[in-house]
C-alpha positions as CSV (number, residue, x, y, z in Angstrom):
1,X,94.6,104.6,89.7
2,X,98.3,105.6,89.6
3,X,98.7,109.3,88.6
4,X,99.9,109.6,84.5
5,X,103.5,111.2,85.8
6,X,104.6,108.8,88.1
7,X,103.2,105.6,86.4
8,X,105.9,103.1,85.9
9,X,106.7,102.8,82.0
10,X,107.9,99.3,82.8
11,X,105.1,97.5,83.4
12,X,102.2,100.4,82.9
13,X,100.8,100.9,85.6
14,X,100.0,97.3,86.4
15,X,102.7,96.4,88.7
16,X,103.0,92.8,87.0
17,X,105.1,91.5,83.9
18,X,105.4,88.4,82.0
19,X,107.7,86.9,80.3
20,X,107.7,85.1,76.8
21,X,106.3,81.7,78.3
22,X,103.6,83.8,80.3
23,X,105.0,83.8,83.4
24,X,103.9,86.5,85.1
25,X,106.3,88.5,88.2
26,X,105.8,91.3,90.1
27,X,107.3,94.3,88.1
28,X,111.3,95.2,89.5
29,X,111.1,98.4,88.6
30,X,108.2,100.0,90.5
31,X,108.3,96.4,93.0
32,X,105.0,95.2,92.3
33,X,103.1,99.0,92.9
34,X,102.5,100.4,89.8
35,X,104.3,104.0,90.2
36,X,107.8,105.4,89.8
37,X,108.8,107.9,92.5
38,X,112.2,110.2,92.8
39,X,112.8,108.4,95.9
40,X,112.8,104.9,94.0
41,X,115.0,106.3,91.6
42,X,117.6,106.6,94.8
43,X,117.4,102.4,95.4
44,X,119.6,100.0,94.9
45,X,118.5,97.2,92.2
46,X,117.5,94.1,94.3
47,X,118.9,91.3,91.8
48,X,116.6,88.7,91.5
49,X,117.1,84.6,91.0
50,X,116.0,82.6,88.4
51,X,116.1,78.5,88.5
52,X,117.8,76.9,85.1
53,X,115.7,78.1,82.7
54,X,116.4,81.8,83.6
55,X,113.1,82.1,84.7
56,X,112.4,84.4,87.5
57,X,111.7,83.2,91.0
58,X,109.8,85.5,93.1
């Protein structure tokens, strides 16, 4: 269980989101963990690809 003041408001917690079509990714934010440190804060955002459909590849 992640503690309450470093949970990732993102994805809650969970470390995965989907997307409309229920596709479901590991969460950008927190990168698939579930909790939002200071020293995340400090990292540069990885960008991430997506085929033709703008879905996300992983």
């Amino acid at each position: 269980m992640v503690d309450r003041n470093q949970e990732c408001k993102a994805c809650e917690g969970v470390g995965m989101l989907a997307d409309d079509e229920g596709w479901q990714y590991r969460c950008p934010v927190c990168r698939g963990d579930g909790a939002y440190s200071q020293t995340e804060a400090h990292q540069e955002a990885r960008v991430m690809a997506v085929d033709e459909n703008n879905r996300l590849l992983d």
